[in-house]
N, C-alpha and C positions, 0 to 999 in steps of 0.2 A: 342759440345753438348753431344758425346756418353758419356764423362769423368765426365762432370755435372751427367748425367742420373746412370753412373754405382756408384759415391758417394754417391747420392740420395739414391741407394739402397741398398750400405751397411751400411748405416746411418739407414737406416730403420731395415736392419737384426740386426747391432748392439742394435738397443733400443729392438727388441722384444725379443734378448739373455736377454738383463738385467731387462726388465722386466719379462722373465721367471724365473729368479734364484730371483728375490726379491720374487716373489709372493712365490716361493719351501723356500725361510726366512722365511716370515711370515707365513706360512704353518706351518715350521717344528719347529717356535717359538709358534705358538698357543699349538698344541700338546706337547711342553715342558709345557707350563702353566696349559695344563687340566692335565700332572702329577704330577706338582707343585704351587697349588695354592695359593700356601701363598705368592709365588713372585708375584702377581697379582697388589697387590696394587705397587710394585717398577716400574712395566713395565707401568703403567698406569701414573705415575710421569714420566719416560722416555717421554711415550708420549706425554703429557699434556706441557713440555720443549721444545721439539723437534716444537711442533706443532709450537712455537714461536719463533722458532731460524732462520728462514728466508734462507737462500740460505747452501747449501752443506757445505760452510766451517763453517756457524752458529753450523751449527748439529755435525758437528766434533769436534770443541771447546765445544760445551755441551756434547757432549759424555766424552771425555778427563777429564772434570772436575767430571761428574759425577762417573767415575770411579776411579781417584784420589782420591775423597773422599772417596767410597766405602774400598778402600786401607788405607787410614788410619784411616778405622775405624778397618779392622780388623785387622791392627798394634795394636795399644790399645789392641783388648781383647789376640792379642797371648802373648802381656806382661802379661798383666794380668793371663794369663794360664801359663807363665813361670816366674812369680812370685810364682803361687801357687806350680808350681812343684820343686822348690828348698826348 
């Protein structure tokens, strides 16, 4: 019973660490946004995705592609800037 009971409560300290650092994310991600607000609309597509990917590994595979793509988009324009610079 004590082994139950002392689980129980690091199971509980564990969640409220990781809900302390997710909330200190979206904290330190809002304040990214109010200095960057033209990211606005990408983070709100992040969200809008995310909202629909269903369990943890959903939102990892949508993360993964989303930044894949992000990657090669800006493959393309550094060609394109080193096309221009030769």
């Amino acid at each position: 019973m004590q082994n139950f009971l002392n689980d129980d409560l690091n199971t509980r300290r564990r969640s409220a660490g990781v809900n302390r650092r997710l909330q200190d994310a979206v904290a330190r991600r809002d304040r990214y946004l109010s200095r960057h607000p033209h990211l606005r609309p990408y983070q709100a597509e992040i969200d809008r995705v995310l909202d629909k990917s269903g369990s943890v590994h959903g939102r990892m595979a949508v993360l993964g592609t989303l930044i894949h793509g992000k990657l090669i988009e800006m493959q393309k324009e550094l060609r394109k800037l080193n096309q221009f610079l030769q």
